[in-house]
N, C-alpha and C positions, 0 to 999 in steps of 0.2 A: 815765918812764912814770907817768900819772895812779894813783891809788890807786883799787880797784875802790868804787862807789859804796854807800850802802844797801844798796839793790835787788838788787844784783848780788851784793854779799857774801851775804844773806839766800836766795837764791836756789840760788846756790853748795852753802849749806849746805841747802836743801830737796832739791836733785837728788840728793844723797849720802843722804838718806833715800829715796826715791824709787828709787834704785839701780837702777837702767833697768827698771822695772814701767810696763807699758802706761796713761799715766791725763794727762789735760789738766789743767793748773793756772788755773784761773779766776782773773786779779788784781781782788779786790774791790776799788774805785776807789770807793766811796759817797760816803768821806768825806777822797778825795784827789784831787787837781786836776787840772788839764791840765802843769802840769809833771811829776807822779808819772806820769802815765798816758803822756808823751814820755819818761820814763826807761825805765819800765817796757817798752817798747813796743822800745828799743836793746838792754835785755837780753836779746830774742827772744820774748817773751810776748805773745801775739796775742792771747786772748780777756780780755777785760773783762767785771767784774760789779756792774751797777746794782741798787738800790732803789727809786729817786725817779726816775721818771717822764721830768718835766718837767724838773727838774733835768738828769736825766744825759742828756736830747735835747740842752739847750744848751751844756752842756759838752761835748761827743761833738763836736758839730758846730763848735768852738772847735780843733780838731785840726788838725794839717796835714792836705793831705789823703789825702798816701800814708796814712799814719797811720788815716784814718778810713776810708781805703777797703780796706786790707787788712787789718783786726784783725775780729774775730766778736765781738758783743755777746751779752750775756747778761744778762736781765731775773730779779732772784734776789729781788725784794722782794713783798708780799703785795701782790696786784691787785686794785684797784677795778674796778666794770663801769664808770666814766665816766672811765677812764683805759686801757680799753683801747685805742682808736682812736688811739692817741696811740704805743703800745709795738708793735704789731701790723706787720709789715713791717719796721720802723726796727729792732729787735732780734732778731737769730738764734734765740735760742731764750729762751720762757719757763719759767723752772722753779719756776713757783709757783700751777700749777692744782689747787686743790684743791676746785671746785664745777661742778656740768654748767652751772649759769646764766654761772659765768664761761665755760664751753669752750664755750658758744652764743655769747656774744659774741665770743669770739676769732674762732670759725669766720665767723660773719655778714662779720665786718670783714676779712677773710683773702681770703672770696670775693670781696668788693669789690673791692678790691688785685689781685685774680685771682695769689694767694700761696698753697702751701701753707705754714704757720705751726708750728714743730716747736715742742714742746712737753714739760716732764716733768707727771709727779702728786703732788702734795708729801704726804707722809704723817705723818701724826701720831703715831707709832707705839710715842712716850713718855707718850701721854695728856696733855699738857701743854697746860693753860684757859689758858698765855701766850702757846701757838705758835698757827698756822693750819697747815692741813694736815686729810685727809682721816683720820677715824678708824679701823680695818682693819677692822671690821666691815659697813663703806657701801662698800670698795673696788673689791671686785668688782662693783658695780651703777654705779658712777662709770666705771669704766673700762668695761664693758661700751656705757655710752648715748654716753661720748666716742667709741668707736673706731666709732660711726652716722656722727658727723660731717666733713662732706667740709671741705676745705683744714685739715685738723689733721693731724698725725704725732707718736705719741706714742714720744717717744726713750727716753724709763726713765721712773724712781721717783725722786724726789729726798726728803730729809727733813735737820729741822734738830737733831744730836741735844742734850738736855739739857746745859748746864754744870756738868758736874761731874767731879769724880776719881775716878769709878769705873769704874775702867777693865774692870772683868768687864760694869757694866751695857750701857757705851758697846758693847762689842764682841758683848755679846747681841743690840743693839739693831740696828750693824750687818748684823752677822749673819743676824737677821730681814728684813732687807733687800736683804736678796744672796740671801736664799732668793725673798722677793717678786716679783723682778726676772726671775730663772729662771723661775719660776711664769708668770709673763704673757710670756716670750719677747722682755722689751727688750735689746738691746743697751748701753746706757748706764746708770750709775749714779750721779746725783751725790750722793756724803754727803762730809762731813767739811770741818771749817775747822781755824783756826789753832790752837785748843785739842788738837783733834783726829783731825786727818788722819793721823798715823801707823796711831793705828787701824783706820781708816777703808780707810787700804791695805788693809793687810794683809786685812781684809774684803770685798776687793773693789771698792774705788770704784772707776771709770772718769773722774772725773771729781770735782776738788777745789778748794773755794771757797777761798782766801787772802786774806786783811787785811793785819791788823794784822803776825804775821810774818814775812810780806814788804816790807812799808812802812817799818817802825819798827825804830829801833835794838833790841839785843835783850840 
């Protein structure tokens, strides 16, 4: 018998965290190939998470094709307006609206396509001048003029929290996010990566981004 791979060992030990709580493991692939994303894909992990655009079209489409036609994409990087025409359709879900100029664009290109385009709201909700994301003060006005527009569906809140070890901030933060989410009646909640996702459970995500502790030895 072959020895369980990476992926698989790494995985193994995420599920046992995880401990059968209701929540999607997103494999961020940004900065991993078409054979991570063929391994990844045998260890039962359907959705993938892009940054780049253009990149992760031609890599996508480098896939078998079972492979490309039965996994869910998921657009997790910050969106230019002259690159949406390009993510719109091609990826399941965007989780990184965080301006009504962008969610006009999304919609415009959505109708074309004759798609509705599901979508999260990225929240800024650490005040961080390094992240993107909408600040909770503009929220309820953002989400208000999004949910005017037709071919959109807004599936939750997404946000990216701070890197750091405080784990009361991290879980305050979450916290305010799973309040948010109840608040406006989404269903889904993406927070939490590789630093963080334990917390992140436990606060409620629905839904968690994975890297680096999935990919990489550890």
């Amino acid at each position: 018998m072959c020895a369980p791979s990476t992926i698989q060992t790494n995985l193994n030990r995420i599920l046992k965290i995880i401990d059968n709580r209701k929540v999607k493991i997103v494999a961020v692939t940004k900065y991993y190939g078409v054979e991570e994303m063929t391994e990844a894909y045998s260890t039962g992990l359907r959705d993938f998470g892009e940054s780049r655009a253009l990149e992760a079209i031609e890599k996508i489409n480098k896939l078998d094709d079972e492979i490309r036609q039965k996994s869910t994409y998921h657009f997790i990087g910050h969106l230019q307006t002259n690159k949406v025409k390009h993510v719109v359709g091609f990826f399941d879900y965007i989780h990184s609206v965080d301006s009504l100029r962008v969610a006009q664009e999304i919609a415009k290109c959505a109708a074309e396509k004759n798609i509705v385009q599901k979508i999260f709201i990225q929240v800024n909700n650490a005040n961080e001048e390094s992240k993107f994301g909408i600040v909770l003060s503009q929220l309820d006005n953002l989400i208000k003029e999004v949910s005017k527009l037709n071919s959109l569906k807004i599936e939750g809140l997404m946000n990216i929290a701070p890197n750091i070890d405080d784990e009361k901030e991290l879980r305050r933060l979450f916290s305010q996010m799973r309040e948010l989410n109840g608040k406006y009646g989404f269903s889904e909640l993406s927070m939490g990566m590789s630093h963080d996702f334990k917390i992140a459970l436990d606060e409620g995500a629905t839904i968690i981004r994975l890297g680096r502790i999935l990919f990489e030895n550890s």
